[in-house]
C-alpha positions, 0 to 999 in steps of 0.5 A: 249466403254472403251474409253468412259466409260474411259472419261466419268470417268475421267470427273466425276472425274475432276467435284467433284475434281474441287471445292476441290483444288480451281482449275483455270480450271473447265469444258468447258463453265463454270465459276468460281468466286474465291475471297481470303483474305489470309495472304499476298494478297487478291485478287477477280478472275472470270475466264471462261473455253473455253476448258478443259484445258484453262480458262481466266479471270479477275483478281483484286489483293491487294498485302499484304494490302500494297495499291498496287493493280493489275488489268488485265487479267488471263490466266490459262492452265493445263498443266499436268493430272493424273489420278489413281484410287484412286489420282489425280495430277495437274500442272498448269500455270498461266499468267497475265498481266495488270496495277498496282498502289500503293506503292510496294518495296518502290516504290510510283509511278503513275499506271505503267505496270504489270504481273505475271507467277505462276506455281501451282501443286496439288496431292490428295486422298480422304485422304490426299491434298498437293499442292505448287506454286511458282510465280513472280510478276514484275512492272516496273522492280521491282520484287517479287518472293513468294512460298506457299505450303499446306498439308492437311487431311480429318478427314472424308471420305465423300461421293460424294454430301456430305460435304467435311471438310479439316483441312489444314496448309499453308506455304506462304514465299514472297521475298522483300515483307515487305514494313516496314523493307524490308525484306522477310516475312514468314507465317504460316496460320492453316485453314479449308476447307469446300465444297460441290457441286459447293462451296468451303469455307476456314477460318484460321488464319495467324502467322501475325495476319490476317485472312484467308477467302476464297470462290469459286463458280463454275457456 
């Protein structure tokens, strides 16, 4: 029985936190649509949970509004829990892999072979948010490496079912990324997160004059 009741509660844990971290794995059978417009990307991700710790999905992927566009296949995997009383951590990696096409570190050239490895972790309170990724993106033998990290507090606890309201800062540093000068580009984005239920809301405003819009619904 305390075995149950122990599952059972990291279960209802994992549902109302899911939404709250735009998490790639939710609850088994369920899917997740993700789309981002974000200060280096914009991207739009469907994703399905097989398990509780594997989802797959597509993924369509707009690199820094440089007309350079992916296409393919998103794997994503928990790889880490931990659950306390009052917190929750994550680690995640995430997989691609698919076809490219478009201008990218000054290279013009036909639709050519893609993919990706990020690893992401998150850790919250009802409190406090923080979580980072680090990634690699390759084509062809051309590569970029990226790393963000956010940190962010509620300015209010709400209840479970209530809204939720983050106020957040994003710190986004992209390697090779800047196709004008060649040179690494780096951001700060203010933002603010809303969800409730199944929703989840993010608009900002990045230090490159672009603004940050975010949506995900799990279904």
């Amino acid at each position: 029985m305390k075995k149950l009741c122990a599952v059972a509660l990291a279960g209802v844990m994992a549902l109302q936190a899911a939404p709250a971290g735009a998490r790639p794995v939710s609850y088994p059978q369920g899917w997740t649509l993700m789309q981002m417009n974000e200060a280096e990307a914009n991207w739009l991700h469907l994703h399905y949970t097989t398990d509780p710790r594997t989802s797959i999905g597509l993924k369509i992927e707009n690199q820094g509004y440089a007309d350079h566009v992916f296409v393919g296949g998103q794997y994503n995997r928990l790889l880490k829990r931990w659950n306390a009383p009052n917190s929750q951590g994550n680690t995640y990696l995430k997989l691609g892999l698919g076809v490219a096409d478009g201008d990218f570190n000054h290279a013009l050239d036909a639709t050519k072979a893609a993919g990706f490895v990020r690893f992401a972790a998150d850790w919250e309170t009802r409190r406090w948010f923080t979580a980072a990724n680090a990634s690699v993106y390759a084509r062809e033998g051309k590569a970029m490496t990226s790393q963000k990290a956010r940190l962010g507090v509620a300015p209010y606890v709400a209840d479970f079912g209530a809204l939720h309201t983050w106020l957040m800062v994003e710190g986004n540093w992209t390697q090779n990324r800047d196709a004008d000068q060649g040179q690494d580009a780096f951001t700060v984005t203010p933002l603010v997160r809303f969800f409730k239920g199944n929703s989840l809301l993010e608009v900002g405003y990045s230090s490159n004059d672009e603004p940050l819009f975010n949506f995900v619904y799990r279904f």
